[in-house]
TIVO-2410 file (N, C-alpha, C; in nm, 3 decimals):
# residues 159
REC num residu      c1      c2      c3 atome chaine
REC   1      X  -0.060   3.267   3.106     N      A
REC   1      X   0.020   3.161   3.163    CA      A
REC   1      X  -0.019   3.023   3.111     C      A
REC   2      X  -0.132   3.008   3.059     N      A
REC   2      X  -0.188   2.857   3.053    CA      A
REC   2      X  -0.123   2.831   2.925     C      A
REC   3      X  -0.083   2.940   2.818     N      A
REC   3      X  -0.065   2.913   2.670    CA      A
REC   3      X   0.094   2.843   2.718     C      A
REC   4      X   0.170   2.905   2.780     N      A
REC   4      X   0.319   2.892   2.825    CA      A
REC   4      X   0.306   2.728   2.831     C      A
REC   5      X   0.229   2.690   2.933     N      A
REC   5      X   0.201   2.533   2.983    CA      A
REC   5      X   0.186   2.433   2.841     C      A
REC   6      X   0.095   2.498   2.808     N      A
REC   6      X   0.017   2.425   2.657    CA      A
REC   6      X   0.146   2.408   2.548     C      A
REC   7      X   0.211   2.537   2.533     N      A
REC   7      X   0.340   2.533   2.447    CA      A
REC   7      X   0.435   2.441   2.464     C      A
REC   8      X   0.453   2.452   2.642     N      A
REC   8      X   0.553   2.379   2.627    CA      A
REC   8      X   0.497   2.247   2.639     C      A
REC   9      X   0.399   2.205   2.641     N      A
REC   9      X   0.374   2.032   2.643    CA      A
REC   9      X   0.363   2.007   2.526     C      A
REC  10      X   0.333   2.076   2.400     N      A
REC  10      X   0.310   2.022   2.288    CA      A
REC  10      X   0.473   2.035   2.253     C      A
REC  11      X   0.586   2.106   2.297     N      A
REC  11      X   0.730   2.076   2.299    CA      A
REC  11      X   0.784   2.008   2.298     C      A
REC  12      X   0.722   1.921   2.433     N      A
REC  12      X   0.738   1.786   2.452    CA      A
REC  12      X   0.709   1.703   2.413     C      A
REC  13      X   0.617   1.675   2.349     N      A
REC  13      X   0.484   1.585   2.281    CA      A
REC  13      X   0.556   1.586   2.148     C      A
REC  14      X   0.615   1.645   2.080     N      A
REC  14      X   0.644   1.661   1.871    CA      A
REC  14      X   0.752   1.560   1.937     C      A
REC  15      X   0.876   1.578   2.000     N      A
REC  15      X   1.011   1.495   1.962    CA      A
REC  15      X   0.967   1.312   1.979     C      A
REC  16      X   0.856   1.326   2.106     N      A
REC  16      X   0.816   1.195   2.143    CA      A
REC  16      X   0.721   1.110   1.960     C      A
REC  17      X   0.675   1.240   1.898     N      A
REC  17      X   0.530   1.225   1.806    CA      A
REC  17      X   0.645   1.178   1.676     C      A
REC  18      X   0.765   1.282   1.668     N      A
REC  18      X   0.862   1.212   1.565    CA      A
REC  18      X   0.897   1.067   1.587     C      A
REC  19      X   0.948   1.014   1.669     N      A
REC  19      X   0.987   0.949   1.689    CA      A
REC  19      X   0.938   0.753   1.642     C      A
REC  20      X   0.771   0.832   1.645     N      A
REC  20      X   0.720   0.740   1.616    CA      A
REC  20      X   0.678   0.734   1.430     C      A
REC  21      X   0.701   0.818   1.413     N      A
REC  21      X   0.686   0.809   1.270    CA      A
REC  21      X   0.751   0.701   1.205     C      A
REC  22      X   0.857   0.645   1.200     N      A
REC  22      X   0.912   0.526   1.160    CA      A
REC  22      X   0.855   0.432   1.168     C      A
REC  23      X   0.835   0.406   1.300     N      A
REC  23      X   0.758   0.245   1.338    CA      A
REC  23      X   0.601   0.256   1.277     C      A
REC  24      X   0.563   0.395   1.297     N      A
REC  24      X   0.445   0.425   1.228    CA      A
REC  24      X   0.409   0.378   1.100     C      A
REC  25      X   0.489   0.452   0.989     N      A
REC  25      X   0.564   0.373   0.856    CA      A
REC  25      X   0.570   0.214   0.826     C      A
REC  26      X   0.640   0.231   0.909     N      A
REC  26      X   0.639   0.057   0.886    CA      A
REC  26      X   0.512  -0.042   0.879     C      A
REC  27      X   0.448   0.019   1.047     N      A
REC  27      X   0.321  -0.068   1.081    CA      A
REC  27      X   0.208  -0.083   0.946     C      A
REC  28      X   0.221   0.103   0.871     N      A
REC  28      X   0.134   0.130   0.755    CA      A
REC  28      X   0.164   0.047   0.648     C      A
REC  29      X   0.263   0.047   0.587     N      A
REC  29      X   0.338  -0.031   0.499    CA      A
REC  29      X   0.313  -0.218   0.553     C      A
REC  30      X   0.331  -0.277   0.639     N      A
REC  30      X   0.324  -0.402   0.654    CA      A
REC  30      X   0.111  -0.420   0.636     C      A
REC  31      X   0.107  -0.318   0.743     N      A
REC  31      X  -0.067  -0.359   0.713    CA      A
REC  31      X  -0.137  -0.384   0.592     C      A
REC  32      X  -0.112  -0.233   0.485     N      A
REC  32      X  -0.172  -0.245   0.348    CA      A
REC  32      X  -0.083  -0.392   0.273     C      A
REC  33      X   0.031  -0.365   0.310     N      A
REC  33      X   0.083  -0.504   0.197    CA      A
REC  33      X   0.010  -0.638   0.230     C      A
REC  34      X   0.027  -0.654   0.332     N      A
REC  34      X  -0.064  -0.799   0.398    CA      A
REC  34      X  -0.185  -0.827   0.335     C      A
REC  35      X  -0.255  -0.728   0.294     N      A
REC  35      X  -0.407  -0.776   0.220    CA      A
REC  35      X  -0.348  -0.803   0.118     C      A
REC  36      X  -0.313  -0.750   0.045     N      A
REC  36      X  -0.241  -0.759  -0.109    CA      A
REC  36      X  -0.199  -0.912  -0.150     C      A
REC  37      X  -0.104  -0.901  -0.064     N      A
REC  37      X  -0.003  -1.034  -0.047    CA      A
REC  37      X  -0.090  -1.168  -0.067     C      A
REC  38      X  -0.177  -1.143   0.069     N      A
REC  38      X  -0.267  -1.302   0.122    CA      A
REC  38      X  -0.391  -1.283  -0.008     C      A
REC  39      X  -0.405  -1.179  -0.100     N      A
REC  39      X  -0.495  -1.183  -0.194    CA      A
REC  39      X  -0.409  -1.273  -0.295     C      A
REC  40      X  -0.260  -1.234  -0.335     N      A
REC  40      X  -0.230  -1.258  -0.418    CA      A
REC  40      X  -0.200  -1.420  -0.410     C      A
REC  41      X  -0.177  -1.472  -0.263     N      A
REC  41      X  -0.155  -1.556  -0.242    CA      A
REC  41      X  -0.256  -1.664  -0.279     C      A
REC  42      X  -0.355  -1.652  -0.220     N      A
REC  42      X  -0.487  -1.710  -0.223    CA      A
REC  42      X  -0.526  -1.717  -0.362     C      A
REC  43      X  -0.517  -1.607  -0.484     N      A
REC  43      X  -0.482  -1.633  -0.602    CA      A
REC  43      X  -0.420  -1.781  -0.683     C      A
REC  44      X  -0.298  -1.782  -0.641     N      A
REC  44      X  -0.232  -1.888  -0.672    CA      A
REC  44      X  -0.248  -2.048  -0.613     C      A
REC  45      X  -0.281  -1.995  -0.492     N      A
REC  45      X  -0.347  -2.106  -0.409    CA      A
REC  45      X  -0.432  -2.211  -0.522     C      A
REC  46      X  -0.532  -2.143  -0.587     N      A
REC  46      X  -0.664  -2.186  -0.677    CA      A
REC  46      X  -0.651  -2.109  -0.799     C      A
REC  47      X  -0.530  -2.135  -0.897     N      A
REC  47      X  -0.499  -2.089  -1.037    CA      A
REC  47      X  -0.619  -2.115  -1.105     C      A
REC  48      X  -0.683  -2.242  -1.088     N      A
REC  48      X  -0.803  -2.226  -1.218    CA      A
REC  48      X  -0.867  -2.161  -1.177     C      A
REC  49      X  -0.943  -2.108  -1.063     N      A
REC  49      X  -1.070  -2.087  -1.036    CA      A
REC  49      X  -1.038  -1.934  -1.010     C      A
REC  50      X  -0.857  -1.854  -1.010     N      A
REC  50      X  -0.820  -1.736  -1.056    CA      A
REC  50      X  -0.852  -1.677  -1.163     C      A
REC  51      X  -0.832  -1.748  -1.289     N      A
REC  51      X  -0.844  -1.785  -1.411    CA      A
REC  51      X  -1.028  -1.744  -1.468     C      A
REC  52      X  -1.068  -1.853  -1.348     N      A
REC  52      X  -1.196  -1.852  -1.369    CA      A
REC  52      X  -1.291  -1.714  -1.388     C      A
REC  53      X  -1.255  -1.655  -1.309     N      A
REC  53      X  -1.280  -1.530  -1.209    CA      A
REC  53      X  -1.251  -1.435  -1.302     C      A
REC  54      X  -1.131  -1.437  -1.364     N      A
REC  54      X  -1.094  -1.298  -1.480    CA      A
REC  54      X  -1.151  -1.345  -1.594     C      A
REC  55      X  -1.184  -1.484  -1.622     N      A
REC  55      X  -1.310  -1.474  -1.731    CA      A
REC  55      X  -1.437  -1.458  -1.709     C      A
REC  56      X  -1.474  -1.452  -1.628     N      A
REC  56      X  -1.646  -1.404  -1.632    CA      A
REC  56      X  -1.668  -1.317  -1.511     C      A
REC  57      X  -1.581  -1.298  -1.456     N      A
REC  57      X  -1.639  -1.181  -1.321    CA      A
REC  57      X  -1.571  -1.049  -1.294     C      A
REC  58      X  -1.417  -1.038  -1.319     N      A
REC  58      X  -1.348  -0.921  -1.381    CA      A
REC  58      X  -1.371  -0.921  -1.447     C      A
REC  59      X  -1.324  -0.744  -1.447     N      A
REC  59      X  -1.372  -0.685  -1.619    CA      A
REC  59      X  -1.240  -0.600  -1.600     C      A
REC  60      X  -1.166  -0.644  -1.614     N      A
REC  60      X  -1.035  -0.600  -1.672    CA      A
REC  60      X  -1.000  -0.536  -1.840     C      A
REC  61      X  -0.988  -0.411  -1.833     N      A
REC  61      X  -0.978  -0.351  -1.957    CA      A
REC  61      X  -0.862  -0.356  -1.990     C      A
REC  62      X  -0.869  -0.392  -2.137     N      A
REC  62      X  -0.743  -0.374  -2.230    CA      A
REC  62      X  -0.697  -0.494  -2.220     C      A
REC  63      X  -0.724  -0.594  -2.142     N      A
REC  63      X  -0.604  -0.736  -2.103    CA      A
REC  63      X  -0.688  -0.842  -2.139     C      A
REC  64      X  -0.663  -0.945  -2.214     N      A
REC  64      X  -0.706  -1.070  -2.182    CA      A
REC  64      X  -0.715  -1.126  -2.044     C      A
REC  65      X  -0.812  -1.224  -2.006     N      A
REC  65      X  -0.855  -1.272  -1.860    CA      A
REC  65      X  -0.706  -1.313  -1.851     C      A
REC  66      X  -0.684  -1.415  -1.913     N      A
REC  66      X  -0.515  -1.473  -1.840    CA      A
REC  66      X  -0.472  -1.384  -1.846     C      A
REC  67      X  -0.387  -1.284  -1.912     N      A
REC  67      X  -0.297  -1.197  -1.902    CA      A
REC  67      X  -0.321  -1.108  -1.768     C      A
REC  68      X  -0.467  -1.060  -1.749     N      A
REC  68      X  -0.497  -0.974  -1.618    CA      A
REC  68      X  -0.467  -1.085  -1.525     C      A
REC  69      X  -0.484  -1.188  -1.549     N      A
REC  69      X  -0.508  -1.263  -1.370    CA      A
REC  69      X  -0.366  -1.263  -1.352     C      A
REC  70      X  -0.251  -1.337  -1.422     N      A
REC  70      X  -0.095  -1.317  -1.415    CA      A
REC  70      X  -0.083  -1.168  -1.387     C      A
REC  71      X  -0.121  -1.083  -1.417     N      A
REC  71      X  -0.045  -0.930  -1.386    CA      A
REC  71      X  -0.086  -0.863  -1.224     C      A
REC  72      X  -0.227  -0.974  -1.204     N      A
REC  72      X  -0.290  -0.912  -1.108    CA      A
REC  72      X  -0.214  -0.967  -0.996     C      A
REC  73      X  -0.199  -1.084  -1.026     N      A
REC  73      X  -0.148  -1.167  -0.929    CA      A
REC  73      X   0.023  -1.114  -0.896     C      A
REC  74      X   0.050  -1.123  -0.990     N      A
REC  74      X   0.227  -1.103  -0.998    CA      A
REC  74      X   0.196  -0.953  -0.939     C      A
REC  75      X   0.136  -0.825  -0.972     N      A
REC  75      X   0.139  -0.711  -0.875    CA      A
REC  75      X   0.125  -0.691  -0.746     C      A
REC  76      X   0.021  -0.807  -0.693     N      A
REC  76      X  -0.010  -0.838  -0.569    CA      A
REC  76      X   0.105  -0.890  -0.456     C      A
REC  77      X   0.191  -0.984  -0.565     N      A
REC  77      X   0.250  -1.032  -0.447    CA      A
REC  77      X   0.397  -0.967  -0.470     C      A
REC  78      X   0.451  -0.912  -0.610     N      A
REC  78      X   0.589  -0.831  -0.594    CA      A
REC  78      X   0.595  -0.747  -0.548     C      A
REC  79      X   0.499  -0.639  -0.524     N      A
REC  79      X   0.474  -0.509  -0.518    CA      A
REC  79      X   0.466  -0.495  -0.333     C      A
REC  80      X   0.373  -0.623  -0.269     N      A
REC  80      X   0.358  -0.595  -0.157    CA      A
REC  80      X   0.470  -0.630  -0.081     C      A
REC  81      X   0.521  -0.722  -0.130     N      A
REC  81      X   0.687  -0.719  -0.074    CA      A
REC  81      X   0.776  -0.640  -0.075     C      A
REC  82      X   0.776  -0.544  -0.198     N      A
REC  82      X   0.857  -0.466  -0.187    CA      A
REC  82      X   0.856  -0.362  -0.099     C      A
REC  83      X   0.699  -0.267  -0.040     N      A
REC  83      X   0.686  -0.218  -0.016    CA      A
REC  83      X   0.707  -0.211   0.153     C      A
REC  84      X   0.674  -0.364   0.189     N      A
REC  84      X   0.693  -0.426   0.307    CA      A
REC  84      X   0.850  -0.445   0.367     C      A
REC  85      X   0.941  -0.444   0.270     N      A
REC  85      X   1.058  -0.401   0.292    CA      A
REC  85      X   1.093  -0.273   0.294     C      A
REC  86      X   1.019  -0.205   0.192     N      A
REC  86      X   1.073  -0.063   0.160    CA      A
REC  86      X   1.162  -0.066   0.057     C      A
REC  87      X   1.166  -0.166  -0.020     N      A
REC  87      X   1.267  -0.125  -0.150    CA      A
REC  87      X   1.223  -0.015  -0.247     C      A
REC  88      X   1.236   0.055  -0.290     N      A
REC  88      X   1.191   0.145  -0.384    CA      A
REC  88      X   1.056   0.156  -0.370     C      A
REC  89      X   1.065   0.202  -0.215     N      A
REC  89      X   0.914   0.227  -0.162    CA      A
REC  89      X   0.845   0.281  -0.234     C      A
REC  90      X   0.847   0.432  -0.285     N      A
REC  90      X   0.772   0.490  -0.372    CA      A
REC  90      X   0.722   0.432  -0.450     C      A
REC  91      X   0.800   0.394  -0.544     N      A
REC  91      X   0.754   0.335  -0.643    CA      A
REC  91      X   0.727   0.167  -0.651     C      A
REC  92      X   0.713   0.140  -0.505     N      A
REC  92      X   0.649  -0.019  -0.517    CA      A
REC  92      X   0.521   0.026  -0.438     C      A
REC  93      X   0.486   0.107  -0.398     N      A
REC  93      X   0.353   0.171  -0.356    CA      A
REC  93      X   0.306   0.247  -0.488     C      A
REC  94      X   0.327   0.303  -0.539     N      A
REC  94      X   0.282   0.333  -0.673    CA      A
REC  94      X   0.185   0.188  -0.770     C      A
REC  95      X   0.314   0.094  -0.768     N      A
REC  95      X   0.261  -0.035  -0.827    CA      A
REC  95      X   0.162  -0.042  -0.736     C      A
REC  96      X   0.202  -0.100  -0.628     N      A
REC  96      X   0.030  -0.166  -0.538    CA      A
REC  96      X  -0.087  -0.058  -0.530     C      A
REC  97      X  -0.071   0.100  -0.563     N      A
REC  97      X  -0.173   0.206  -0.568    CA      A
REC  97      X  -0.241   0.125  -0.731     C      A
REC  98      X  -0.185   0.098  -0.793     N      A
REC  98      X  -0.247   0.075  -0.929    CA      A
REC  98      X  -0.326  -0.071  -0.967     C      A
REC  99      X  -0.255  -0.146  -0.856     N      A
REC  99      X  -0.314  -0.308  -0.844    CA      A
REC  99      X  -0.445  -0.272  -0.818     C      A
REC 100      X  -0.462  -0.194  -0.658     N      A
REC 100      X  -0.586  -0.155  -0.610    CA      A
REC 100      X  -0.677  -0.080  -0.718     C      A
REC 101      X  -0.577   0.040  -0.758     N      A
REC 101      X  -0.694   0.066  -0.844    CA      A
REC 101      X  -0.793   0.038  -0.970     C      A
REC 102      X  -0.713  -0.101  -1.020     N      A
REC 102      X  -0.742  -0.184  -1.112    CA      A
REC 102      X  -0.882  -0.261  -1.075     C      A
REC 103      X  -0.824  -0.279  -0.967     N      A
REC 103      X  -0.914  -0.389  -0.859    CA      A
REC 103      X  -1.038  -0.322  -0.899     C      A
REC 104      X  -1.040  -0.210  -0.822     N      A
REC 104      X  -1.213  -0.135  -0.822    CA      A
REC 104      X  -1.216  -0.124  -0.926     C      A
REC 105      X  -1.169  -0.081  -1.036     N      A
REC 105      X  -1.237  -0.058  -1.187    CA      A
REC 105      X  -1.277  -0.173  -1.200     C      A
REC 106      X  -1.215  -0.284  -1.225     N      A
REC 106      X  -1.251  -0.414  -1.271    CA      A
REC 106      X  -1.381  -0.498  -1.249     C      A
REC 107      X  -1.385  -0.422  -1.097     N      A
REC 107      X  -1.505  -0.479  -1.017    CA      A
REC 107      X  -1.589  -0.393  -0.957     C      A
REC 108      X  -1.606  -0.283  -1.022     N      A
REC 108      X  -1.718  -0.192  -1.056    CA      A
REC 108      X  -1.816  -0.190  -1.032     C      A
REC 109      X  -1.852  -0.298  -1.125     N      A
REC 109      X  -1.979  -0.316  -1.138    CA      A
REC 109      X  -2.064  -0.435  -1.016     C      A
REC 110      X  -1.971  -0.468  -0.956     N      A
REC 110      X  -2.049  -0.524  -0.833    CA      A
REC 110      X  -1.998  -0.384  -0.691     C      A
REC 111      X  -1.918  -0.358  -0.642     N      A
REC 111      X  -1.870  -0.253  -0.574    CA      A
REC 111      X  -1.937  -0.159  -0.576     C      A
REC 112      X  -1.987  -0.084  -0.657     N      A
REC 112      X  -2.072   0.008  -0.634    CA      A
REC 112      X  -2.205  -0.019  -0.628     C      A
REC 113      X  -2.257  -0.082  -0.622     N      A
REC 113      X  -2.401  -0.117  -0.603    CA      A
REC 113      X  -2.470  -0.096  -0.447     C      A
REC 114      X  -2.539  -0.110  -0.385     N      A
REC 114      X  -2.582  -0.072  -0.300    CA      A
REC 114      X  -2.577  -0.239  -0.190     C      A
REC 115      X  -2.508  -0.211  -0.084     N      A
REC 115      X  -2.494  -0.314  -0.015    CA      A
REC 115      X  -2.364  -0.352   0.036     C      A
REC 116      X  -2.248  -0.282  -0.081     N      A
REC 116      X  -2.115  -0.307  -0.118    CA      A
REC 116      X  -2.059  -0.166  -0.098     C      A
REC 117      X  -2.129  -0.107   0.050     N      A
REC 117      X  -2.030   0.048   0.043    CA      A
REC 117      X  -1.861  -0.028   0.150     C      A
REC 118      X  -1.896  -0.145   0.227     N      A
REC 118      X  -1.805  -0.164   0.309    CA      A
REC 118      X  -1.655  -0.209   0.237     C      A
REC 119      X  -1.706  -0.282   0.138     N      A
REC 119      X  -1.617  -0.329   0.053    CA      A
REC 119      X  -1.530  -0.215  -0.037     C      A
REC 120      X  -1.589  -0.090  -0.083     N      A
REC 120      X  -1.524   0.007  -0.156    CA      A
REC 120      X  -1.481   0.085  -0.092     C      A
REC 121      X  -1.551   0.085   0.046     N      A
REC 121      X  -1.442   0.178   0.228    CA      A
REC 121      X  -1.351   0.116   0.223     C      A
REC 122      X  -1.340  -0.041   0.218     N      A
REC 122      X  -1.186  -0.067   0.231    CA      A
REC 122      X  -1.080  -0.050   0.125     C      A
REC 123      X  -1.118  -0.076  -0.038     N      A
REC 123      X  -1.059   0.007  -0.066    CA      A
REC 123      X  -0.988   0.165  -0.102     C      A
REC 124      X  -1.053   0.227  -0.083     N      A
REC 124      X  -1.055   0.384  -0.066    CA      A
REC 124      X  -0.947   0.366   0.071     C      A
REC 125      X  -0.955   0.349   0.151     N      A
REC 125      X  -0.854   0.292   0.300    CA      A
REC 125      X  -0.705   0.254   0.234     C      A
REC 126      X  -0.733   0.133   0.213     N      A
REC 126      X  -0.599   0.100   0.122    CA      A
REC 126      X  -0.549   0.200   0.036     C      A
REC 127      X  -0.661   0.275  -0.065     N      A
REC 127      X  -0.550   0.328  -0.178    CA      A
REC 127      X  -0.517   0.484  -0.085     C      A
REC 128      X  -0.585   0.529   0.046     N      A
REC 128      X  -0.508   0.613   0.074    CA      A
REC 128      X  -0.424   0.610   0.220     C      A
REC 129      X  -0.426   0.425   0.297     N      A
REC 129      X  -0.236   0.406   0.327    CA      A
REC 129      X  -0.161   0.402   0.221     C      A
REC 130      X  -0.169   0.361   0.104     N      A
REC 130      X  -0.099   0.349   0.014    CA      A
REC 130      X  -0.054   0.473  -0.053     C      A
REC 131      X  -0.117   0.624  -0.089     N      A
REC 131      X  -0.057   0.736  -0.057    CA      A
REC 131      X   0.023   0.797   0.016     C      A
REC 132      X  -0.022   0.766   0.188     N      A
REC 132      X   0.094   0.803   0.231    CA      A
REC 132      X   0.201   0.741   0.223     C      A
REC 133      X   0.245   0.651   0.176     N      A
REC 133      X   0.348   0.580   0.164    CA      A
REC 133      X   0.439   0.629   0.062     C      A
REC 134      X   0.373   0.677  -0.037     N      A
REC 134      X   0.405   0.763  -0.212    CA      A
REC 134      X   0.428   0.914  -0.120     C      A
REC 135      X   0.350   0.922  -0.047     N      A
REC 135      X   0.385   1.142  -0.072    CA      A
REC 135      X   0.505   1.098   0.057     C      A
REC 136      X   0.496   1.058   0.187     N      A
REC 136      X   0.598   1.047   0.298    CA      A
REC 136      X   0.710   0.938   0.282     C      A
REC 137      X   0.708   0.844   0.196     N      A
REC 137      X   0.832   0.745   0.185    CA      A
REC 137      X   0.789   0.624   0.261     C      A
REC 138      X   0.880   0.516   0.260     N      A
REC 138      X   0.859   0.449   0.316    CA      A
REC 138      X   0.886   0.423   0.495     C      A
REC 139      X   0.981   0.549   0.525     N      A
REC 139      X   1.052   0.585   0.641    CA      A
REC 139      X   1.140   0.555   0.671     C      A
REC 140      X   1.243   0.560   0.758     N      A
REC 140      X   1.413   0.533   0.826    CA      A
REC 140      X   1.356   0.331   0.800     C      A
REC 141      X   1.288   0.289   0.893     N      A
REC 141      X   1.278   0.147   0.866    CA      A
REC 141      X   1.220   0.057   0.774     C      A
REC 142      X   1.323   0.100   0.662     N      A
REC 142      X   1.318   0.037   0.559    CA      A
REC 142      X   1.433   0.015   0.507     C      A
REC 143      X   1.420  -0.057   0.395     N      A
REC 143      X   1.581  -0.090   0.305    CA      A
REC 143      X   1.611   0.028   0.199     C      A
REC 144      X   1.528   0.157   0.132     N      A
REC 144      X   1.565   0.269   0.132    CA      A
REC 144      X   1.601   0.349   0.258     C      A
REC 145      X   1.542   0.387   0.376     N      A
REC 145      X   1.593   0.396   0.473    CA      A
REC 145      X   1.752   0.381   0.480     C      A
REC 146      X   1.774   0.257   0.485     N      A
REC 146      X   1.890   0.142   0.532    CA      A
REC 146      X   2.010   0.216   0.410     C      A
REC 147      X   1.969   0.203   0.278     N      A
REC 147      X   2.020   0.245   0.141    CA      A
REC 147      X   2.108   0.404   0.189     C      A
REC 148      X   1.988   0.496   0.229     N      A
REC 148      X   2.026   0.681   0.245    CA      A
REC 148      X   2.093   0.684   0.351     C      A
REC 149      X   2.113   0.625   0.471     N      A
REC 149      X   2.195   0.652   0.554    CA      A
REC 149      X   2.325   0.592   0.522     C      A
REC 150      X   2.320   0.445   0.468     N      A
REC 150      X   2.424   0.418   0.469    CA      A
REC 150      X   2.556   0.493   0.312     C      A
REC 151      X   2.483   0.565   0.227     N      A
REC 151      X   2.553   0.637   0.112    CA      A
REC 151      X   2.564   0.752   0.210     C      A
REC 152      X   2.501   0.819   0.271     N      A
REC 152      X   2.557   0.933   0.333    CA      A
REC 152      X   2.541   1.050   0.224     C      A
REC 153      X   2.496   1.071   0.141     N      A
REC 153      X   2.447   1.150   0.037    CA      A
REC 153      X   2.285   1.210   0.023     C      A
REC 154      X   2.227   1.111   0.115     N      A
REC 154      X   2.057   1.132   0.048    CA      A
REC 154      X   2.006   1.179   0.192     C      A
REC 155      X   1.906   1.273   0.194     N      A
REC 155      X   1.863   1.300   0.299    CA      A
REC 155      X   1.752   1.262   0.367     C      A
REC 156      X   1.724   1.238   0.486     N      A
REC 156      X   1.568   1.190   0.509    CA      A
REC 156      X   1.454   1.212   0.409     C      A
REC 157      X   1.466   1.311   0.351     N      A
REC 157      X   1.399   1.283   0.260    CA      A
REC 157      X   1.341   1.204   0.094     C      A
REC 158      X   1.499   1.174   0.092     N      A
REC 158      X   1.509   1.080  -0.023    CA      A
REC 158      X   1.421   0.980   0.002     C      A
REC 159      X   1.447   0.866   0.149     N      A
REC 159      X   1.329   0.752   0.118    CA      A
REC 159      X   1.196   0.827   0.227     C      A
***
């Protein structure tokens, strides 16, 4: 008899547990973008001393310091918007998965050192809200969301 009870409350419990998945989505999506954003922001805020920073303290491979600090910056703040809307969620979480993961390569060599586990918890955090965002979508409240219902063609699962 107790399983009957148990069954049926967890019955009850999934339609209430769906329900929140959206707002869930969203909350995930606005949180990770917000660091991004106010990074990228704060970036521009202090262009030279951005500048500064990708010449002697990133280690950005393959890019010249200016070229990384413009790409870093410009990923930071297009990417987290997009995602914060939900435009081509996937793939504007993809971009900000790659900002981040630039991030830690770049800065490696201070991040892993001993002292600096809090700093590489948060990213590891970020790059995996930023997964779920890539494997589950961005959810109904978004502008893909907004996009699949309103074509009437794509299914919850599209965004």
């Amino acid at each position: 008899m107790p399983e009957n009870n148990l069954a049926r409350t967890y019955a009850r419990l999934v339609p209430l547990l769906n329900a929140l998945q959206s707002p869930f989505a969203l909350l995930v999506r606005v949180y990770v973008s917000w660091v991004f954003l106010k990074s990228g922001w704060l970036k521009l805020s202090d262009w030279g001393q951005t500048v500064s920073l990708f010449e002697s303290e990133y280690r950005v491979p393959l890019l010249p310091p200016l070229a990384a600090a413009v790409a870093g910056t410009a990923g930071e703040l297009v990417f987290s918007v997009l995602v914060i809307v939900g435009l081509w969620g996937r793939l504007s979480a993809i971009g900000l998965f790659a900002v981040n993961a630039l991030a830690v390569i770049s800065y490696a060599h201070v991040l892993y050192q001993e002292g600096f586990e809090a700093a590489i918890g948060q990213h590891y955090l970020w790059g995996f809200m930023i997964l779920v965002i890539i494997v589950y979508g961005p959810g109904a409240l978004s502008v893909d969301g907004l996009l699949a219902r309103r074509s009437g063609t794509l299914t919850r699962d599209s965004y």
